[in-house]
Biopython code that builds the backbone (N, CA, C, O; Angstrom):
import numpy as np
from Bio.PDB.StructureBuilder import StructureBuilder

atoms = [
    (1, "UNK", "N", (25.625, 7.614, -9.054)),
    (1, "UNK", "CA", (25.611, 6.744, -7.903)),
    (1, "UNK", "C", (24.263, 6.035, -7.758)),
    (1, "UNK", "O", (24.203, 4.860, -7.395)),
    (2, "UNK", "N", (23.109, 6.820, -8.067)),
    (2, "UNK", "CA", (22.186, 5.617, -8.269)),
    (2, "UNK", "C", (21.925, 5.027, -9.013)),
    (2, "UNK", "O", (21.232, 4.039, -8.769)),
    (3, "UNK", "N", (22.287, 5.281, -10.148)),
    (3, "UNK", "CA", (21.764, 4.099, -11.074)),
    (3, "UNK", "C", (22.547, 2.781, -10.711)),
    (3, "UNK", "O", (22.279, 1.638, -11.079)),
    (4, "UNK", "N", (23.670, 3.243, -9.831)),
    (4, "UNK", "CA", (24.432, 1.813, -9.448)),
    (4, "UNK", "C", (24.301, 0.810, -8.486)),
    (4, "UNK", "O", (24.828, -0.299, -8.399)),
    (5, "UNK", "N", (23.146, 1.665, -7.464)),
    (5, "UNK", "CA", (22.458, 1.128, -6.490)),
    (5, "UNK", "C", (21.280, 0.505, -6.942)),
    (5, "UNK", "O", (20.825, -0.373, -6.209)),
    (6, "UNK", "N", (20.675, 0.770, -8.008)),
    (6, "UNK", "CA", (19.549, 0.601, -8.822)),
    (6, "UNK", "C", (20.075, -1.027, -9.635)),
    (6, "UNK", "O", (19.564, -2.117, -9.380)),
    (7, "UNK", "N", (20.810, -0.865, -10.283)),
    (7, "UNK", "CA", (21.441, -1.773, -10.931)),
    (7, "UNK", "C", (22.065, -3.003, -10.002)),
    (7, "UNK", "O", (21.906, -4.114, -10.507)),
    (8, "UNK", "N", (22.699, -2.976, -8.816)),
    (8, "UNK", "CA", (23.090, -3.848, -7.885)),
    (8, "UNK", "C", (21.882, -4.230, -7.326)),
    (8, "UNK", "O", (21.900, -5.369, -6.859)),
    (9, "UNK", "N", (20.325, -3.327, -7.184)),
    (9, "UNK", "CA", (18.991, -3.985, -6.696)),
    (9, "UNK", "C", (18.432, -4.950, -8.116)),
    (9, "UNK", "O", (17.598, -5.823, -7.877)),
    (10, "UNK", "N", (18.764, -4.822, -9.120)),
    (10, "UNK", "CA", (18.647, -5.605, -9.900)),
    (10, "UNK", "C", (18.967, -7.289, -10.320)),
    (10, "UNK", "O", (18.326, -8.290, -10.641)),
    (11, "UNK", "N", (20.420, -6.868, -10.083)),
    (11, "UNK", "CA", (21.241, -7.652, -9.581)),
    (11, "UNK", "C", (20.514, -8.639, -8.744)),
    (11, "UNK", "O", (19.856, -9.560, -9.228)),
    (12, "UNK", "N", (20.689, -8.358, -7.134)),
    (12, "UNK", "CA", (19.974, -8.809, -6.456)),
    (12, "UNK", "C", (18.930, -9.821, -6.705)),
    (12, "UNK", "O", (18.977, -11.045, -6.575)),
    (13, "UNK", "N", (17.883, -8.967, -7.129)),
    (13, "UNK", "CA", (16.389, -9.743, -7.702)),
    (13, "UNK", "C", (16.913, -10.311, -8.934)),
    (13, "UNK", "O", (16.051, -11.160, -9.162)),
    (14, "UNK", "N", (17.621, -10.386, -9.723)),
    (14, "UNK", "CA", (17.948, -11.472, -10.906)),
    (14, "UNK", "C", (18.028, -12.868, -10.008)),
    (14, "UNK", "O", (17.422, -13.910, -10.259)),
    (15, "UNK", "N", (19.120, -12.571, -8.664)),
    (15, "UNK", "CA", (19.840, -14.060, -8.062)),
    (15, "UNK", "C", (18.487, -14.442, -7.386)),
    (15, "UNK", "O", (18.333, -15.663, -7.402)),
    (16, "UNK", "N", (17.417, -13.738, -6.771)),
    (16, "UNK", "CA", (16.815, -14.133, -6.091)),
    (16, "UNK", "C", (15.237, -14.612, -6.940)),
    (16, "UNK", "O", (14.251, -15.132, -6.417)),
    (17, "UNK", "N", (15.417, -14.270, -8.216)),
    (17, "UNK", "CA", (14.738, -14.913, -9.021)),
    (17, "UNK", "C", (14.972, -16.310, -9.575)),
    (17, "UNK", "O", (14.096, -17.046, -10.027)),
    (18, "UNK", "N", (16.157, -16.554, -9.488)),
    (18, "UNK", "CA", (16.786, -17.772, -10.062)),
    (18, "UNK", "C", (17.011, -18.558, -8.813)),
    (18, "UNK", "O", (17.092, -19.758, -9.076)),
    (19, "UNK", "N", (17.121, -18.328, -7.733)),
    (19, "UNK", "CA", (17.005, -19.358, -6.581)),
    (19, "UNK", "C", (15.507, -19.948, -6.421)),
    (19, "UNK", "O", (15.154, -21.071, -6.058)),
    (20, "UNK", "N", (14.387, -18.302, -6.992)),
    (20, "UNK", "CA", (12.959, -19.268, -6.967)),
    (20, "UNK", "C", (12.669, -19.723, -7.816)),
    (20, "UNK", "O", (12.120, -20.730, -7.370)),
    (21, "UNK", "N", (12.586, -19.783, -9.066)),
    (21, "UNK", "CA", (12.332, -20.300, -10.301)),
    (21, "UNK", "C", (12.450, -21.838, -10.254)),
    (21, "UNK", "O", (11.626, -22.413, -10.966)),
    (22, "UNK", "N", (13.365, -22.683, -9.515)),
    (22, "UNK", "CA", (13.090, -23.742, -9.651)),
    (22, "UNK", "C", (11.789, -24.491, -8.563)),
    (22, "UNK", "O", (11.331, -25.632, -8.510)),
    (23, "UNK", "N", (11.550, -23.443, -7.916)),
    (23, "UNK", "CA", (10.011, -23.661, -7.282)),
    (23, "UNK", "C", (8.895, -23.312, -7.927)),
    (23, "UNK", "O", (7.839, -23.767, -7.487)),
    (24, "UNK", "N", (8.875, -22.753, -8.680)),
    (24, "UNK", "CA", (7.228, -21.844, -9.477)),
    (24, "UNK", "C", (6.299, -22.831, -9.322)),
    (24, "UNK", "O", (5.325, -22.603, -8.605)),
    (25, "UNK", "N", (6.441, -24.041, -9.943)),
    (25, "UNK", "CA", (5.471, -24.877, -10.402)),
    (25, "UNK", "C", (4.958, -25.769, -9.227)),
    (25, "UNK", "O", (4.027, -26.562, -9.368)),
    (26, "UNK", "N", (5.637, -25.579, -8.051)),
    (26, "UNK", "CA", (5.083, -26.006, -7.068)),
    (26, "UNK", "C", (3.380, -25.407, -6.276)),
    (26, "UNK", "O", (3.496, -24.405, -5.571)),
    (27, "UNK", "N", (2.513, -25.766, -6.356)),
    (27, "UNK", "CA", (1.179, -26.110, -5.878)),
    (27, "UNK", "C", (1.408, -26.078, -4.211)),
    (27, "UNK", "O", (2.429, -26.703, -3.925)),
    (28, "UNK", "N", (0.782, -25.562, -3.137)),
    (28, "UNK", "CA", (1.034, -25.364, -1.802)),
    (28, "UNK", "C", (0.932, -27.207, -1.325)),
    (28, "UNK", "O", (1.609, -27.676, -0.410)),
    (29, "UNK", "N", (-0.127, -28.093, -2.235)),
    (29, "UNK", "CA", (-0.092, -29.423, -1.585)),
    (29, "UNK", "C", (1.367, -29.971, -2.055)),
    (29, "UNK", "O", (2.107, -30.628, -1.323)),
    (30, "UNK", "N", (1.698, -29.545, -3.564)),
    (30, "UNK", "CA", (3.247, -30.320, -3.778)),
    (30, "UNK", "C", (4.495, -29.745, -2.733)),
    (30, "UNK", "O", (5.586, -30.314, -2.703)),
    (31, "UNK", "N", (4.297, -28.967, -2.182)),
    (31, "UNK", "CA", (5.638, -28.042, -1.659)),
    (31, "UNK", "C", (5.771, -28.899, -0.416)),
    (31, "UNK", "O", (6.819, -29.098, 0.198)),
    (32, "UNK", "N", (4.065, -29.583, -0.004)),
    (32, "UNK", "CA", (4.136, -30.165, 1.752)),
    (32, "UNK", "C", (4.795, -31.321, 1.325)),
    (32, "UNK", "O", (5.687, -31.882, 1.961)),
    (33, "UNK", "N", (4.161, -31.820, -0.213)),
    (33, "UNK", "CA", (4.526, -33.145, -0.301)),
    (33, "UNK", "C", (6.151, -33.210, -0.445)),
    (33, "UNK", "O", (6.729, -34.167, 0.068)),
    (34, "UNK", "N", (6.804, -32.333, -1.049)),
    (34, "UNK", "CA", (8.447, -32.826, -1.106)),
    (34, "UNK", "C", (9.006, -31.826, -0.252)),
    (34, "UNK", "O", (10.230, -31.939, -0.185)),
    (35, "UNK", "N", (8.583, -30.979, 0.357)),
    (35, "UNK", "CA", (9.451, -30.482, 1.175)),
    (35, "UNK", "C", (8.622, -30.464, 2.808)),
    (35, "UNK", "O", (9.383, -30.272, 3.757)),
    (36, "UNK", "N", (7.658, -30.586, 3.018)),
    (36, "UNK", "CA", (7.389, -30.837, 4.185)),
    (36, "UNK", "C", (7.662, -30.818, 5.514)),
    (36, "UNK", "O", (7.333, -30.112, 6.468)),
    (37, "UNK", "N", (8.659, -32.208, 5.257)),
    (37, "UNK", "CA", (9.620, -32.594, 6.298)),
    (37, "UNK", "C", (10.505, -31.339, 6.822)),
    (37, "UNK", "O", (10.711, -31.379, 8.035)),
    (38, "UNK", "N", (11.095, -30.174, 6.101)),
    (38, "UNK", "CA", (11.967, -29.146, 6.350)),
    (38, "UNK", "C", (11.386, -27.985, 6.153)),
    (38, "UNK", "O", (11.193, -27.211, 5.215)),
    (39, "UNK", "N", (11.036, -28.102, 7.872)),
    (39, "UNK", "CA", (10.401, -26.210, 7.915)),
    (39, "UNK", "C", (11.248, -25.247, 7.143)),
    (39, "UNK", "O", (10.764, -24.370, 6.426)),
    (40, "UNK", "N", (12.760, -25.477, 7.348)),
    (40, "UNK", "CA", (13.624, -24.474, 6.967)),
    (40, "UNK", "C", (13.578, -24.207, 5.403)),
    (40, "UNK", "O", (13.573, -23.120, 4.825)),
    (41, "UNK", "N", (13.548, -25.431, 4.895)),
    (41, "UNK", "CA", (13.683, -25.552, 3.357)),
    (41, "UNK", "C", (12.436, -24.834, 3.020)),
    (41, "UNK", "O", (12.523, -23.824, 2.320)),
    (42, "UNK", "N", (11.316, -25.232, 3.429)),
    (42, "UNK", "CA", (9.903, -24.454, 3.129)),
    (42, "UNK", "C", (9.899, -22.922, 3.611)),
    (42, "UNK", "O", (9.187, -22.183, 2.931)),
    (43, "UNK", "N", (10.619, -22.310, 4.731)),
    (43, "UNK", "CA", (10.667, -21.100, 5.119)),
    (43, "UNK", "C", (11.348, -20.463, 3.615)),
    (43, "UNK", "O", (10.786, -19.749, 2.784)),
    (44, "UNK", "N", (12.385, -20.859, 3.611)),
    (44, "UNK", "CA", (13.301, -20.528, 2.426)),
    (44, "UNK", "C", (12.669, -20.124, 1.039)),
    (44, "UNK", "O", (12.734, -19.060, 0.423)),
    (45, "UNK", "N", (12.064, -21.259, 0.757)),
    (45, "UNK", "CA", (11.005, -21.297, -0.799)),
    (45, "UNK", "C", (10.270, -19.921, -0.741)),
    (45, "UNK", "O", (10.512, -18.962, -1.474)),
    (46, "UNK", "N", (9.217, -19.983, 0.370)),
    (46, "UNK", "CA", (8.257, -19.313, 0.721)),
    (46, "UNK", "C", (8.805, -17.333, 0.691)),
    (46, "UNK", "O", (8.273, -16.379, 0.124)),
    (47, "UNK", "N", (10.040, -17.417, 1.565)),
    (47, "UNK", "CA", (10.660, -16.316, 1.196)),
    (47, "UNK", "C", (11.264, -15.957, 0.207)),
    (47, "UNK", "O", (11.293, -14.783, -0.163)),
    (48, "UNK", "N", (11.630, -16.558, -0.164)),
    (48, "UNK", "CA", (12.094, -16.279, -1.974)),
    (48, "UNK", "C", (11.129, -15.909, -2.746)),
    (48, "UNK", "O", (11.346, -14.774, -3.170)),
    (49, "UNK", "N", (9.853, -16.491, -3.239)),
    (49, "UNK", "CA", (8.772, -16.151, -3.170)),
    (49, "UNK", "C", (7.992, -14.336, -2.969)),
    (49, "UNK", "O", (7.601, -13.408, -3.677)),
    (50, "UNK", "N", (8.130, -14.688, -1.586)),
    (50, "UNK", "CA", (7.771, -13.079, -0.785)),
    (50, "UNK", "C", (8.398, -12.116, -1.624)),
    (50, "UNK", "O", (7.795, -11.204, -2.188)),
    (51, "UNK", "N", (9.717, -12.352, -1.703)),
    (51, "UNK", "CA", (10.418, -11.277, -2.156)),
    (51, "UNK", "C", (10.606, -10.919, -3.630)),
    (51, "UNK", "O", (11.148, -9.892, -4.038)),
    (52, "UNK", "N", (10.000, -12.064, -4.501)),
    (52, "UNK", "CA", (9.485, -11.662, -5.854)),
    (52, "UNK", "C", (8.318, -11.076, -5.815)),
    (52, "UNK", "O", (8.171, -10.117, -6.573)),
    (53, "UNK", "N", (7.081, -11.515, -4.863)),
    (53, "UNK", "CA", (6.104, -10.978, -4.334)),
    (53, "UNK", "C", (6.116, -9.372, -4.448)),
    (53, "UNK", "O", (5.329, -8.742, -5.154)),
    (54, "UNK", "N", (7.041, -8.850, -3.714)),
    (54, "UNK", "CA", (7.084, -7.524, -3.189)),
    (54, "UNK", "C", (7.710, -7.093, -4.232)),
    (54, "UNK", "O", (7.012, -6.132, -4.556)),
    (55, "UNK", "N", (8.772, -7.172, -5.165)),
    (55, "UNK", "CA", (9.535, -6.890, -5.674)),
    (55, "UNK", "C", (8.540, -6.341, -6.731)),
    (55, "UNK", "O", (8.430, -5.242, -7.276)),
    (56, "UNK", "N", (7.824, -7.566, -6.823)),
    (56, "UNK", "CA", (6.667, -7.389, -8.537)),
    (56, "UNK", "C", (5.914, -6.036, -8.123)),
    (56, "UNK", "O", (5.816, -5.040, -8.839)),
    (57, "UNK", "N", (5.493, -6.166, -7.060)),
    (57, "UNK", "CA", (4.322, -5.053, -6.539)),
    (57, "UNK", "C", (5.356, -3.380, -6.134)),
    (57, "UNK", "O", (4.884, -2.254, -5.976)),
    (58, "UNK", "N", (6.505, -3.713, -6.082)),
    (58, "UNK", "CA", (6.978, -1.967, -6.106)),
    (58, "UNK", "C", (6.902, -1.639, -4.339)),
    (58, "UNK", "O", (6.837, -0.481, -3.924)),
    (59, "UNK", "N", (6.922, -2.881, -3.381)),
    (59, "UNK", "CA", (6.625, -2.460, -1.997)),
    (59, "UNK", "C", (8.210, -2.851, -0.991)),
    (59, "UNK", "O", (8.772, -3.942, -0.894)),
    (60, "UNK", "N", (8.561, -1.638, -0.412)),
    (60, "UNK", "CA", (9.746, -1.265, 0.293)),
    (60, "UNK", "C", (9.518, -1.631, 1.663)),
    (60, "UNK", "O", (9.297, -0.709, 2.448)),
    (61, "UNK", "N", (9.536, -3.019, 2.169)),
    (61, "UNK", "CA", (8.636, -3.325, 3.279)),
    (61, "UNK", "C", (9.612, -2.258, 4.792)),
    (61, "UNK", "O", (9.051, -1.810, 5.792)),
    (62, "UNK", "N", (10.452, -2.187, 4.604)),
    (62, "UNK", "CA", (11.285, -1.418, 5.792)),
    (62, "UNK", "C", (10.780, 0.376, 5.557)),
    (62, "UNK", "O", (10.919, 1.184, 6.475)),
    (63, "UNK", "N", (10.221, 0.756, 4.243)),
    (63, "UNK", "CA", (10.189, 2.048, 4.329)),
    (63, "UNK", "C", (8.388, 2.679, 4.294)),
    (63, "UNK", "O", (7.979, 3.824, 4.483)),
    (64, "UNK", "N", (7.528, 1.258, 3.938)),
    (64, "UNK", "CA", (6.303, 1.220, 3.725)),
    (64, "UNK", "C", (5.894, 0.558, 5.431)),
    (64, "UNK", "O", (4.717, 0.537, 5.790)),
    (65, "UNK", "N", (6.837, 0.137, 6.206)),
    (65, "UNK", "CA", (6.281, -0.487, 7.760)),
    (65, "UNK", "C", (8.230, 0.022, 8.552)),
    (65, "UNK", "O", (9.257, -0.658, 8.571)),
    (66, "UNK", "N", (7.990, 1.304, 9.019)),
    (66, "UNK", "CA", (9.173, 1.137, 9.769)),
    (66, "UNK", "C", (9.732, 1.032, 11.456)),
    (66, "UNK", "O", (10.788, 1.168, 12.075)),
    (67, "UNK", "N", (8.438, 0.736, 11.701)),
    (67, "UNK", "CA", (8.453, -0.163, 13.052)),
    (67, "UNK", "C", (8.732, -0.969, 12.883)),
    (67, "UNK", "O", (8.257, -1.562, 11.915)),
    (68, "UNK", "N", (9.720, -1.587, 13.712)),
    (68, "UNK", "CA", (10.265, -3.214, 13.532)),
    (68, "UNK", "C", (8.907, -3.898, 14.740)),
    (68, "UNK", "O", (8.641, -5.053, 14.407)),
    (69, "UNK", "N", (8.289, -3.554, 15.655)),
    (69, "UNK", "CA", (7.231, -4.633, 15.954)),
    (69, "UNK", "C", (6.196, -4.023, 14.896)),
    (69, "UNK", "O", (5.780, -5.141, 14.592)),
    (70, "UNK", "N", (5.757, -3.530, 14.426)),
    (70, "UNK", "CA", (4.869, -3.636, 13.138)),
    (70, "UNK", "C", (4.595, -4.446, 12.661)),
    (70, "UNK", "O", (3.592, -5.138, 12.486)),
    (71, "UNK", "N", (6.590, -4.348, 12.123)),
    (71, "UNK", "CA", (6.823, -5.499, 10.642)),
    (71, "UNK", "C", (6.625, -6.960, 11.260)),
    (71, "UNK", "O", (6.561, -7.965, 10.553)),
    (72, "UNK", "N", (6.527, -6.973, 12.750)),
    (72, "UNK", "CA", (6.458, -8.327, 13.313)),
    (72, "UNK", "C", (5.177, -8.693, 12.855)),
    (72, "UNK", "O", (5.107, -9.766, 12.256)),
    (73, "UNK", "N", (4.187, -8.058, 13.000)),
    (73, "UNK", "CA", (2.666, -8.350, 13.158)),
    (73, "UNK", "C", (2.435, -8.475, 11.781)),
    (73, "UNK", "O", (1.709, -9.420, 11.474)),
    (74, "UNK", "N", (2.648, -8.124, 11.325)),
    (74, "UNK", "CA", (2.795, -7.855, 9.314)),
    (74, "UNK", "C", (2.905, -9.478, 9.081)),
    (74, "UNK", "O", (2.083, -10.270, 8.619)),
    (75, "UNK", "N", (4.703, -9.732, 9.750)),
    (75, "UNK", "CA", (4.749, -11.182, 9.063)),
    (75, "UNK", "C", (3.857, -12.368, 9.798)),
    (75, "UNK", "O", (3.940, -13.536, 9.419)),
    (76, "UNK", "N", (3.004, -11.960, 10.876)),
    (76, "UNK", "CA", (1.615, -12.956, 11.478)),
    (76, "UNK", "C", (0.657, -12.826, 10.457)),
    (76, "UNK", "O", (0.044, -13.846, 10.143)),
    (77, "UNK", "N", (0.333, -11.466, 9.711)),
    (77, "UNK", "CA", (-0.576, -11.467, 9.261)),
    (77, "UNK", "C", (-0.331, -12.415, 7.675)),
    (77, "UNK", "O", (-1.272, -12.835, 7.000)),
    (78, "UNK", "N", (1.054, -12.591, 7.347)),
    (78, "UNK", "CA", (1.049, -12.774, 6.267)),
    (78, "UNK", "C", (1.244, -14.428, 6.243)),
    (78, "UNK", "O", (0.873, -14.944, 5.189)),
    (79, "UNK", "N", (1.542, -14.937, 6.811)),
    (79, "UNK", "CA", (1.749, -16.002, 7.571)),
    (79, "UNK", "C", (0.303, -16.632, 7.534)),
    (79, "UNK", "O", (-0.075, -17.603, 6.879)),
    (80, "UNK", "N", (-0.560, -15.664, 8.585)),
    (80, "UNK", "CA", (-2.412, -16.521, 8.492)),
    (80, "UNK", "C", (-2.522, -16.702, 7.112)),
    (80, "UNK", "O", (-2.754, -17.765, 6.537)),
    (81, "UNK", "N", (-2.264, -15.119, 6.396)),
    (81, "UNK", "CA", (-3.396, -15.091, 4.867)),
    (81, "UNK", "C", (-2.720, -16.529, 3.933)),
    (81, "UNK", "O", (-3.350, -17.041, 3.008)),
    (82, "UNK", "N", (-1.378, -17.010, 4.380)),
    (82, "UNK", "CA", (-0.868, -17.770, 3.135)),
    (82, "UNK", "C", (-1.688, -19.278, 4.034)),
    (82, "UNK", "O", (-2.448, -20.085, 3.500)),
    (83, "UNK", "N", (-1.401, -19.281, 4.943)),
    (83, "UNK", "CA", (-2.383, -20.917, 5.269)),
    (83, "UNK", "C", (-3.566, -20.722, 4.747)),
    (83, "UNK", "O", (-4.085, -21.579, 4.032)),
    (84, "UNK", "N", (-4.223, -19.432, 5.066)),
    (84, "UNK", "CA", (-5.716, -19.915, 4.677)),
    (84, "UNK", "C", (-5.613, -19.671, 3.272)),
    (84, "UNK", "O", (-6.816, -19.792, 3.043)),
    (85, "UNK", "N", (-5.131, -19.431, 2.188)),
    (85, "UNK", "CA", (-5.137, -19.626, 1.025)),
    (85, "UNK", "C", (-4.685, -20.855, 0.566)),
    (85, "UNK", "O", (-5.318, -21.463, -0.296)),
    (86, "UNK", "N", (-4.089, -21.105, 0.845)),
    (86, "UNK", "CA", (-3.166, -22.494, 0.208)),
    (86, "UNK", "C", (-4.668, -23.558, 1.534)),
    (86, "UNK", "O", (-4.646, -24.696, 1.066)),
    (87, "UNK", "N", (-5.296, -23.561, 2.260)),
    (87, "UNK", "CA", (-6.270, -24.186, 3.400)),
    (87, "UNK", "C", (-7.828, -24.285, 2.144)),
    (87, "UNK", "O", (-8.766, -25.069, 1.999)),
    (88, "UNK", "N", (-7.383, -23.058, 1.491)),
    (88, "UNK", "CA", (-8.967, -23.204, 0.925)),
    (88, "UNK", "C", (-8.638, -23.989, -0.875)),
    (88, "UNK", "O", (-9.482, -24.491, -1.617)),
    (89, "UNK", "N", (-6.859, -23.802, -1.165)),
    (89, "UNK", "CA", (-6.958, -24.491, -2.164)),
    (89, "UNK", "C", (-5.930, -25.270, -2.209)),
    (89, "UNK", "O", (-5.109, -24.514, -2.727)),
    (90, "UNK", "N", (-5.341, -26.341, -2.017)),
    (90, "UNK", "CA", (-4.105, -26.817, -2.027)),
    (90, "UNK", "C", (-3.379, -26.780, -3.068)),
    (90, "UNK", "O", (-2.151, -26.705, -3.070)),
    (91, "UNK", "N", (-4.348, -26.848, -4.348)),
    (91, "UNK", "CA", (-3.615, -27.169, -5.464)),
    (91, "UNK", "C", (-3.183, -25.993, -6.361)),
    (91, "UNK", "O", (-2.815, -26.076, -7.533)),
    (92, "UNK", "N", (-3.314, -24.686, -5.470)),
    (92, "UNK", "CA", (-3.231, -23.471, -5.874)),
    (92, "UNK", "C", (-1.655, -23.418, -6.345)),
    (92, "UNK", "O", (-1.101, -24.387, -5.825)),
    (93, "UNK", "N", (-0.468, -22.450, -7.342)),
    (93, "UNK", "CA", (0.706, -22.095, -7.250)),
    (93, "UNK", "C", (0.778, -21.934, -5.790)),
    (93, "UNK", "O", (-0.168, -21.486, -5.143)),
    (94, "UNK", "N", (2.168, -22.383, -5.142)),
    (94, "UNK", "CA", (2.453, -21.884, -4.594)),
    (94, "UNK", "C", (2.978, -20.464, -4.232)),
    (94, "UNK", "O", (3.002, -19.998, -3.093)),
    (95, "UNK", "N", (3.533, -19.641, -5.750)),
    (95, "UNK", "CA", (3.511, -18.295, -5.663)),
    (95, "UNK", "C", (2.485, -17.394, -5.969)),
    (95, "UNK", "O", (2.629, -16.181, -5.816)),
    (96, "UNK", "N", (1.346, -17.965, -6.437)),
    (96, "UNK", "CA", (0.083, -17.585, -6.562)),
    (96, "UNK", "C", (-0.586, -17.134, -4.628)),
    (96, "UNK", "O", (-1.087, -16.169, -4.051)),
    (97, "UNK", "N", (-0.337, -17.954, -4.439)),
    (97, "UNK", "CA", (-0.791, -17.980, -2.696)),
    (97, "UNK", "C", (0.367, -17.251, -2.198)),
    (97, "UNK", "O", (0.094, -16.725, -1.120)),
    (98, "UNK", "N", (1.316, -17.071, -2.505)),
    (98, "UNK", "CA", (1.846, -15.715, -2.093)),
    (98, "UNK", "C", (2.013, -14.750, -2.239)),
    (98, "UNK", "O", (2.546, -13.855, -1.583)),
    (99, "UNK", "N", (1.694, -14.802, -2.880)),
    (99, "UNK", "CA", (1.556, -12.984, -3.789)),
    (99, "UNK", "C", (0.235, -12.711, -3.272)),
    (99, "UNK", "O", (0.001, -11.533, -3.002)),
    (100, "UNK", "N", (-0.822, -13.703, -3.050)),
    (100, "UNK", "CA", (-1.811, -12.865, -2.585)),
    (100, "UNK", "C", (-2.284, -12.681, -0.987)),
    (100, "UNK", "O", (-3.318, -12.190, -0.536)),
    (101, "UNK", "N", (-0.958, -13.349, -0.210)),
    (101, "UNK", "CA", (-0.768, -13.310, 1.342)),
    (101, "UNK", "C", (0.023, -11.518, 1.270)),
    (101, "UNK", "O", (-0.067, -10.477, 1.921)),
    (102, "UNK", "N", (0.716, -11.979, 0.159)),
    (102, "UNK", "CA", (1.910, -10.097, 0.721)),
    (102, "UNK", "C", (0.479, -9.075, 0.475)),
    (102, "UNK", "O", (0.211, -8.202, 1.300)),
    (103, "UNK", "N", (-0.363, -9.302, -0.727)),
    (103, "UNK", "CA", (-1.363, -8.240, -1.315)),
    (103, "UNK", "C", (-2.064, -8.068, 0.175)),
    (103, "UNK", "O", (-2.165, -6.944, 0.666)),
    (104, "UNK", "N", (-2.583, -9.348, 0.925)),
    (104, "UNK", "CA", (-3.265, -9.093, 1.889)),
    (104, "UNK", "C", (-2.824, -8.495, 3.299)),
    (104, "UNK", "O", (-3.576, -7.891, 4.064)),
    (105, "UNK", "N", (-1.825, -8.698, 3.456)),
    (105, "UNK", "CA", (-1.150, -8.156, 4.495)),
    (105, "UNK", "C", (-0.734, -6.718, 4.255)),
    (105, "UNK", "O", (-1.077, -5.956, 5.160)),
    (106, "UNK", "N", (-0.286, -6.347, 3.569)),
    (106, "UNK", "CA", (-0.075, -4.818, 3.363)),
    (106, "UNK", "C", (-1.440, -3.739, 2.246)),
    (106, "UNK", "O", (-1.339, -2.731, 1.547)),
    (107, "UNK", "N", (-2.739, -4.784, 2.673)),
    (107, "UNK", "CA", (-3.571, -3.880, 2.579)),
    (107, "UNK", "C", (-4.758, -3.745, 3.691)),
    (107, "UNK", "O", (-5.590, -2.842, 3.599)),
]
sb = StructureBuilder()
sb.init_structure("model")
sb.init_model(0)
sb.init_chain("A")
sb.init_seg("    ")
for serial, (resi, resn, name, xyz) in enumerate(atoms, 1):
    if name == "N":
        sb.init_residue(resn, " ", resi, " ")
    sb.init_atom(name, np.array(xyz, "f"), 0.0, 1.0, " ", f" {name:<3s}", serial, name[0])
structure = sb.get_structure()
């Protein structure tokens, strides 16, 4: 039974790798420049992102933060660290600047 739960989390992160993959090469200034206009579309990217983020790093954000107002303050903190990264470089990956908003927030 777990390896099947294991295998369906795989699963999972395969689809949610392939929904981000056609973002990688986006730079935090290219992401404003074509997606900008749509907070939602940019929420979206950004979380897709996160969750390769976490995925890469081995972090169970519901079992590593299981306060749900915690996890609130978590996603403020992660939220500041990605403006001021992508603030100090625009032309940074955009998953570069996220991976090192999740690193900063859950340390």
């Amino acid at each position: 039974m777990a390896l099947g739960g294991m295998a369906q989390a795989d699963e999972e992160m395969d689809r949610i790798l392939d929904a981000a993959m056609p973002y990688m090469h986006h730079s935090c200034e290219s992401m404003i420049a074509n997606y900008g206009d749509d907070e939602e579309k940019v929420a979206e990217i950004v979380r897709l992102m996160a969750a390769v983020s976490l995925f890469n790093r081995e972090i169970d954000v519901l079992q590593a933060v299981p306060d749900e107002a915690e996890r609130e303050g978590l996603k403020d903190e992660f939220t500041e660290a990605l403006e001021e990264a992508c603030e100090a470089d625009p032309d940074a990956l955009l998953a570069g600047a996220v991976d090192t908003a999740v690193k900063d927030a859950f340390d």
